[in-house]
C-alpha positions in Angstrom: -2.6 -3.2 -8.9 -1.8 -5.4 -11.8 1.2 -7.3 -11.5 3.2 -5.0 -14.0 1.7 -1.9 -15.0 4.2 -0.1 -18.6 5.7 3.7 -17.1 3.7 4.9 -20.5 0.6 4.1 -18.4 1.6 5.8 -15.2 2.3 9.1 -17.3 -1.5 9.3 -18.6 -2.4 9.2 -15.2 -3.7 12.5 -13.0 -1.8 13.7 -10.2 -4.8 12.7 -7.4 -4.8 8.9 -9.3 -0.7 8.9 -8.8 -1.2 9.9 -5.3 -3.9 7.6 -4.4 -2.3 4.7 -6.3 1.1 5.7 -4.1 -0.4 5.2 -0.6 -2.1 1.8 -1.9 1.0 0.4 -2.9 2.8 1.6 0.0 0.2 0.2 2.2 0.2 -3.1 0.4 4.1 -3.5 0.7 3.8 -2.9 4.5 1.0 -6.1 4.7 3.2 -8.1 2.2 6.7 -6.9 4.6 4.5 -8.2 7.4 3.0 -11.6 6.3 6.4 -12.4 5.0 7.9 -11.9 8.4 5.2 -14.0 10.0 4.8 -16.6 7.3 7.1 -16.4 4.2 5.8 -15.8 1.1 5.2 -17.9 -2.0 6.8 -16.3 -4.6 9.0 -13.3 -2.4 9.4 -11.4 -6.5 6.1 -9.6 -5.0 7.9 -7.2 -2.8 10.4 -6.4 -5.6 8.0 -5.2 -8.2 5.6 -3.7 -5.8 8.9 -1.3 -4.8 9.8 -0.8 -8.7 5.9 0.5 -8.9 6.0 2.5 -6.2 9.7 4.3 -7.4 8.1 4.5 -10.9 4.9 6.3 -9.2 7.7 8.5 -7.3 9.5 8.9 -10.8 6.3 10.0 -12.4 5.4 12.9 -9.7 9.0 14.3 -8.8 9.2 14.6 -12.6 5.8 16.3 -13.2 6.8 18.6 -9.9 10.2 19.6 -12.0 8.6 20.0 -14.7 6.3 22.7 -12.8 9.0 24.7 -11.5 10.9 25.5 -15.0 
């Protein structure tokens, strides 16, 4: 994961790539939550933008599942 990836690239995603990019960057905030508990991080910014990207990758399904249903 880059370090900030534009919502206009999320959207060209597929679906399966929004997924799979979704339990990546949950699993690398749990490591970062972890070695930050154990020895604190450099530069703690890290584990705010690696939650933005995973609410923008949340933003990005819910709205493509709404946009199903209508």
């Amino acid at each position: 994961m880059a370090t900030e990836i534009a919502y206009s690239e999320i959207t060209s995603w597929s679906d399966e790539a929004l997924n799979d990019e979704l339990l990546a960057t949950k699993m690398k905030l749990t490591k970062l939550r972890f070695n930050h508990a154990i020895t604190p991080l450099e530069n703690t910014n890290v584990l705010g933008e690696t939650k933005k990207h995973i609410a923008r990758i949340q933003t990005e399904l819910r709205k493509r599942q709404l946009s199903k249903q209508a």
